[in-house]
Structures are given as C-alpha cells and as structure tokens.
N, C-alpha and C positions, 0 to 999 in steps of 0.2 A: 573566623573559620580558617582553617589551616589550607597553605598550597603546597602543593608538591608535585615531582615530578610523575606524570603519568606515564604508562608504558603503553598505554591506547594514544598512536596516532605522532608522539613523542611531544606531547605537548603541555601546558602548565595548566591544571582545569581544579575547581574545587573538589577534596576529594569526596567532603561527605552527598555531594550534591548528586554528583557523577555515578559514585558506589550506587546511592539509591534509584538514581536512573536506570542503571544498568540491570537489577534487581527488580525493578517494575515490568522495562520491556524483557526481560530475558523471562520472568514469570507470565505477563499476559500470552507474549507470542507462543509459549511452552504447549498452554490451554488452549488458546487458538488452534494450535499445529493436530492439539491431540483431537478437538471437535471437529476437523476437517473429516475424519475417517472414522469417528465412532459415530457421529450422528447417520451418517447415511448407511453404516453397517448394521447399527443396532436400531433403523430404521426398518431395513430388509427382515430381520428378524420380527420385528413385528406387525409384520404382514403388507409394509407398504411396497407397490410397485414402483418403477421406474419412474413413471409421470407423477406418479406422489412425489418423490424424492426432487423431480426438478420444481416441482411449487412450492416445497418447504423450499428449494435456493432463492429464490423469487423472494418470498415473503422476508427471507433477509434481508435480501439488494433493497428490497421495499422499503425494509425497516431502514437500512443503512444511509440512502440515500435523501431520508426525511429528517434522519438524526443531524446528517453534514447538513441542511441546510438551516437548521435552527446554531449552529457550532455560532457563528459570527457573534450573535447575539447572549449567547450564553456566554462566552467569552467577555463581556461586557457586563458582567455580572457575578459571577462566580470564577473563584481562583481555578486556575487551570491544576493544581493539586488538586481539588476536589474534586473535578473534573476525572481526573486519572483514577480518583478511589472509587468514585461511583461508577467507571466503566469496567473496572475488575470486579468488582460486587455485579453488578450485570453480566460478567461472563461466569461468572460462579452459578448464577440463578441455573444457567442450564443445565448443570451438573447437576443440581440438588435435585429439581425436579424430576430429572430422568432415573435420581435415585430412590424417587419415591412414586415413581409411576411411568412406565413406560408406551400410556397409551397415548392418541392421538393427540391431543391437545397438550402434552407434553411438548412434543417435538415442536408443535404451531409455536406456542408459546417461546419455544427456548430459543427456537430461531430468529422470533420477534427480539430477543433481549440479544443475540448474537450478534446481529446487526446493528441496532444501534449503540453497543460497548465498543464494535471496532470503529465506528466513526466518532465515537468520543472520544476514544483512547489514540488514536492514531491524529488526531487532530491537535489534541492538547499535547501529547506529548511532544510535537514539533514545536508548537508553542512555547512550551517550556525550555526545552534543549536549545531555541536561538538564542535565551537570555542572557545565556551564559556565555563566560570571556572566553570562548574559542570564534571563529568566525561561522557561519550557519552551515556554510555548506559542507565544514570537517562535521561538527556535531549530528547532522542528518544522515551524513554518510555514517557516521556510528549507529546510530539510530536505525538505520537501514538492514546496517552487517547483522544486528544483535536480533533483529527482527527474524530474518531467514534465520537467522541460526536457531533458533525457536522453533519456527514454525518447518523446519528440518527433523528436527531430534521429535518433537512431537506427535506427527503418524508412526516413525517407527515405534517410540515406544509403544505407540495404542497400539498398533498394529499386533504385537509381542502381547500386549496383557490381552487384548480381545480374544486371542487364541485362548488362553491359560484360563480366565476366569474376566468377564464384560464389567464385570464391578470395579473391580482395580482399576481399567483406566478408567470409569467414571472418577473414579477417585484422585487420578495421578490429575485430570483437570479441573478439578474442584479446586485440590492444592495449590497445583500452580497459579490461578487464579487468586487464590488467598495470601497466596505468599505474593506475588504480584501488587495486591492492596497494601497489604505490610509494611512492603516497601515505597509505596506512596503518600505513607505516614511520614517518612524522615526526608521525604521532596521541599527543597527552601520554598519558604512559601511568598513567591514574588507579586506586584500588586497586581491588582486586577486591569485589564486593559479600557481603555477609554471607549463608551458608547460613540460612534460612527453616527453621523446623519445621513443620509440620502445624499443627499448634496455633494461632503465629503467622500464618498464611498464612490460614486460617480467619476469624482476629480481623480484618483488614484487608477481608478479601471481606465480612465481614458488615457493618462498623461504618464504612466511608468508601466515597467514590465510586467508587473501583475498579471495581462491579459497575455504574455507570452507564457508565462508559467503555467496557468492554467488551462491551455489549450495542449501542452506538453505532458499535465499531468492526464487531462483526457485520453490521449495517446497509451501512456503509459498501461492507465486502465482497459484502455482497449484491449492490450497487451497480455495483460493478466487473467482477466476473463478468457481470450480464444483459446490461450494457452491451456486452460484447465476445462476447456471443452471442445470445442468444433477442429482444434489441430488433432487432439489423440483420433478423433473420429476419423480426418483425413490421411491418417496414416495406418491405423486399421484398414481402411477400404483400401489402401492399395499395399495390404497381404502382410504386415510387418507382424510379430507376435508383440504381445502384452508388455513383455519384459524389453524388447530395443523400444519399442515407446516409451515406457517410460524415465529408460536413459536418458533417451533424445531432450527427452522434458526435463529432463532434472537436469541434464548440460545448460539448457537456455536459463534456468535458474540459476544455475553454480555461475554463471555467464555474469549473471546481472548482482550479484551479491559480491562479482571479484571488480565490478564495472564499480560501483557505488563506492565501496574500499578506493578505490584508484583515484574518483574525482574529487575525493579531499586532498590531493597533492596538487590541485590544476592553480595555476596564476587566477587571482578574479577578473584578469582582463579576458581571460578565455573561455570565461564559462557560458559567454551566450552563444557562440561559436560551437561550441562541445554541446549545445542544447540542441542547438540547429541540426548538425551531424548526428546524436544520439535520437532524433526525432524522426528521421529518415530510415536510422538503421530499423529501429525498431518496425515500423512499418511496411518496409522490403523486403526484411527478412522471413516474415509471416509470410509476403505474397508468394516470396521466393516458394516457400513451403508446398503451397499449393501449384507453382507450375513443375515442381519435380517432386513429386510425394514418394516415387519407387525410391529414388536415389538416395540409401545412407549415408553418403560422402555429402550430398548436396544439402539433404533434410537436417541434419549437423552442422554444417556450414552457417546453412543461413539461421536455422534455433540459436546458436551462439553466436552471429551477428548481432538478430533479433534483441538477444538477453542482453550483451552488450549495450545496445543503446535501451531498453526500459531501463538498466541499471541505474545507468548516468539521469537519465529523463524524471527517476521516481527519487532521485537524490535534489538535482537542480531546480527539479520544478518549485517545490517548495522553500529553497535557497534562495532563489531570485526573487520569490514571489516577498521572502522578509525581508533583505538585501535593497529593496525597490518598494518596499511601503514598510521601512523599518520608523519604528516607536510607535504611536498610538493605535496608527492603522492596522500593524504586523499581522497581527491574529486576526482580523478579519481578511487580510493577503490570504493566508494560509488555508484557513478557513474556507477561501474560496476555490483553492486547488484541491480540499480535498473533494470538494460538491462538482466539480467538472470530472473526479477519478470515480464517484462515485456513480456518477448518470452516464462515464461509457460502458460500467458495470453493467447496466441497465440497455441502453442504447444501443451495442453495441452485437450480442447476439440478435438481438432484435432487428436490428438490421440485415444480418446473413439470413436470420429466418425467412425475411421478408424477399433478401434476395433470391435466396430456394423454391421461391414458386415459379421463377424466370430462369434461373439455371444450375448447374449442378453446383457441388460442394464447394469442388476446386476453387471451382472462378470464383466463387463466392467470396472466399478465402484471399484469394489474389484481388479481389473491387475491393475488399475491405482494408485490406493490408496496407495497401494503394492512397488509402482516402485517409487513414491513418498517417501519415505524413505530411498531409498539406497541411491541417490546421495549426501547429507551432510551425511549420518552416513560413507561412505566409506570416502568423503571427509575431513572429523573431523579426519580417524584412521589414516592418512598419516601424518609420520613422518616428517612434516616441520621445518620451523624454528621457530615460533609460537608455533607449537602443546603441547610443553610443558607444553606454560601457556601461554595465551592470553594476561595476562595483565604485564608480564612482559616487559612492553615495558619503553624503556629511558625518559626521564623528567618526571615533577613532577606530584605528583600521584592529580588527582582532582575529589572529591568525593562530 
C-alpha cells in the first residue's frame, strides 16, 4: 500500500485506507444529519404529535444504547469493516421504508434501525481509525471534524429538498447512506480483536484510564442530549426568537468541532490535564446557561465554553480510553466509552425531568450542568495506573 503525504492534519497516513474512511464517515454522518430533520418533519405531516415525536427519540436512544452495549462482544468476533457495512445498510433501512410507507410503524421501525447503526458505526469506526499509524487521538479528532461536518451540510440540505419535494431528501439519505457502505468496501480489513474474559475486562477497568475516559465521554453525552433539548427550551422561556437560538446552538457546535480539530496538536503528556479542564468546561457552561438565560453575551459565552470542552472530551475520551487499554483490549476500551455516551443519552434528560417535579427549568439545568463535571474530574484525580501519564504506554510512539 502506498504512503504519502496527507494534507489532513500534515501527516503520513495510508492513503487508500484514510480516502475510504473518510468516504464512509463523510457518507454516513451526511444521512445521519439529513434523518435528524426529515424524520420528525415528515413525522408532523403524518399526523404524529409532539409526544409522538419524543417516543420515536426514546425508542432510538433505546435502540442505541442496547446496540453499544453488545459492541464489546461483537467486536470479538466480527471485523470492525463489517461492522461499518452493516451500520450503513441499517441507516439506509429508514430511508427505504419511509419510501415505501409513511405510516406508523415505519417511523417505529426506522428509528429502531437508527439507533442501533449509530452505535455500531460510531463505535467501530473508532476502532478502526486507532489502528492506524497516526496516534489515536489525531485520527478521532479527524473522525470527529468529518462527523459535524456531515451531520452539518445534512439538515440543511433536507431542509431545502423537504420544501421543494419530501422525496428527494428521502432520497439524498438513502444515497449517502449507500455511498457510505461503498466505501466500507475498500476499509483494510484489519484482524478481528481478542475475546476479553471477565476477569481481564475487570483488570483494565480498575488499573488504567479506561474509567477516566468513560465517565468523560458520559459528560460529553450529557452535553449533547441538553443541547438539542432542554437548553433551546431554556432560552425560549426567557423571550429569545427561534433564530438567536439556534445560533447560540450552532456556536456551542462550531465550538466543539474547532475544540476536537485543536486537541490533535496537544503533547500526549497533556491530554489528561486537557480532559480534566474539558470535563469542567463542559458542565459549567450548561449551568452557566441556566443562571443567566436573558443574557446573549453570557448565553454565548458560556454555549461556546461549554462546546469547547465536549469538543476536547468527545475527542479524548475515547483516545485515552485506546491509549490506556491499547492491543487486545482496545475495542472493548472504546466500546465501553461509547456505552457510558450512550446511557447519559438516556440518563440524563431523565434526570431534569425528574428534577422538574422539585424545581423549575433553570435550576434544573444549573444541578445538572453542576453534576456533569464531577464524574471525569474525580475519575481523572484517582490514583491509577495510567494517571501519571496517559501516554506513557508501551510500543512505538505514533504521531
């Protein structure tokens, strides 16, 4: 296989491997980005309410978060390429069907397959991209950029075909989805990873960073979920129009896509330091949100603190966590950061709801934002076997 020089990142990377990476994630997140906005739009059109629409979100996270937690094990068994082909053929599934029926059991259905395509595809392809001769945490932060930048370009286009004619974008995600598979046809097909015992799987969670990663990518998730519900609300109630929120949200995004870009240039000596920091920001910046919701100086501020550290946090967490249980283990490392992103998916509205029977939104907002910080900053001060230095791990150092 030929190397040469890349212009992503300025570094030396396989090119046939890298092209088709880039081609898989640039096609699934495309699909992804364009489902975020057709399903709930041409949901409305066919007769479903509001509370319909938040149980089809559910039944995904449901789906999602049962898919991460079989990932370990499937891992240990099947190539993480195949892996990737069958979760883009699972995001196609919802296309096809909604082009062949638009009634209920459509939507149930496609959501079931939406959910667990993105915790297949988002899990392996971490898997995949550490194997490679860059160091993990440049390769994720690619992995990261290429992701938003998908799931960017993708509501606008749907946005633009939903107006003109709701078929086209069925169609523009079907594509991208397909093309997405296409290209995880020409993914090197690296070995399969080693089945874990109990035993060993136990020894890694107690004794390396692992458990700091995974409480960071918790965070992270927390992050992502409020953002695309319970902040737009808090910023509605206190008077803002439709359009500066969704600025304010799309800054905390643009925030966290330039944060991720950034932490592939960090020293590896720094990156638990910069985990710690990013773990904080994330979680203050939320609160911040909620104790000054009028203020667009401050609601901006602290969104783009906020995006700042998920950046870093949704880049590291899963760096440290290969970084720190690199070779047999890796993939079940990984694997297990995405299963803690996926249950604050879960968890974590769950939680404000719970708090909303005791107080209003804000505070709500502010306890959660709050409680979202502690678990990687306490997880990061424990004295592991890691904690010293993340990157002092055995074999050759790849930058």
């Amino acid at each position: 296989m030929t190397q040469r020089r890349s212009f992503w990142m300025g570094r030396w990377v396989s090119d046939r491997d890298e092209l088709f990476s880039m081609g898989a994630v640039l096609g699934f997140s495309l699909a992804l980005g364009t489902w975020t906005l057709t399903m709930p739009l041409l949901a409305l059109e066919a007769g479903w309410d509001a509370a319909g629409i938040g149980v089809l979100a559910m039944l995904a996270a449901v789906s999602h978060l049962a898919t991460r937690l079989q990932m370990a094990w499937l891992l240990g068994r099947v190539t993480d390429r195949l892996l990737l082909l069958v979760a883009c053929g699972l995001l196609a599934l919802p296309y096809a069907l909604l082009l062949v029926s638009q009634d209920g059991w459509a939507f149930v259905f496609g959501q079931m397959f939406n959910g667990a395509a993105r915790a297949t595809f988002w899990t392996a392809s971490q898997t995949h991209v550490v194997r490679g001769n860059r160091a993990p945490v440049r390769a994720l932060a690619q992995l990261h950029v290429l992701n938003s930048a998908g799931q960017v370009v993708g509501p606008v286009a749907a946005g633009a075909l939903l107006a003109a004619a709701p078929a086209a974008a069925v169609g523009l995600g079907l594509l991208a989805a397909l093309v997405g598979g296409v290209a995880c046809l020409g993914l090197a097909a690296l070995p399969i990873y080693a089945r874990l015992s109990g035993n060993r799987l136990t020894w890694w969670w107690r004794s390396r960073g692992v458990g700091v990663a995974a409480w960071a990518s918790f965070s992270a998730g927390g992050w992502r979920t409020l953002l695309s519900s319970y902040v737009p609300v808090v910023l509605d109630g206190a008077g803002h129009n439709t359009g500066l929120i969704g600025l304010l949200v799309g800054l905390s995004d643009a925030a966290s896509i330039v944060a991720a870009a950034a932490v592939a240039r960090l020293d590896r000596g720094a990156l638990m330091l910069t985990l710690r920091f990013g773990t904080i920001a994330t979680g203050a910046g939320l609160a911040a949100v909620g104790l000054v919701p009028e203020s667009v100086a401050a609601v901006g501020l602290a969104l783009g603190v906020s995006g700042i550290g998920a950046g870093m946090i949704s880049t590291l967490g899963p760096a440290i966590a290969a970084e720190s249980a690199a070779g047999e283990s890796q993939g079940a490392a990984i694997a297990l950061t995405g299963t803690f992103r996926a249950t604050a998916l879960l968890a974590v509205p769950a939680g404000v709801a719970a708090l909303l029977l005791v107080v209003g939104l804000s505070t709500a907002l502010v306890t959660v934002g709050l409680a979202l910080t502690l678990p990687g900053v306490a997880a990061s001060l424990q004295r592991t076997h890691s904690s010293a230095s993340v990157g002092a791990q055995s074999g050759p150092r790849r930058d």
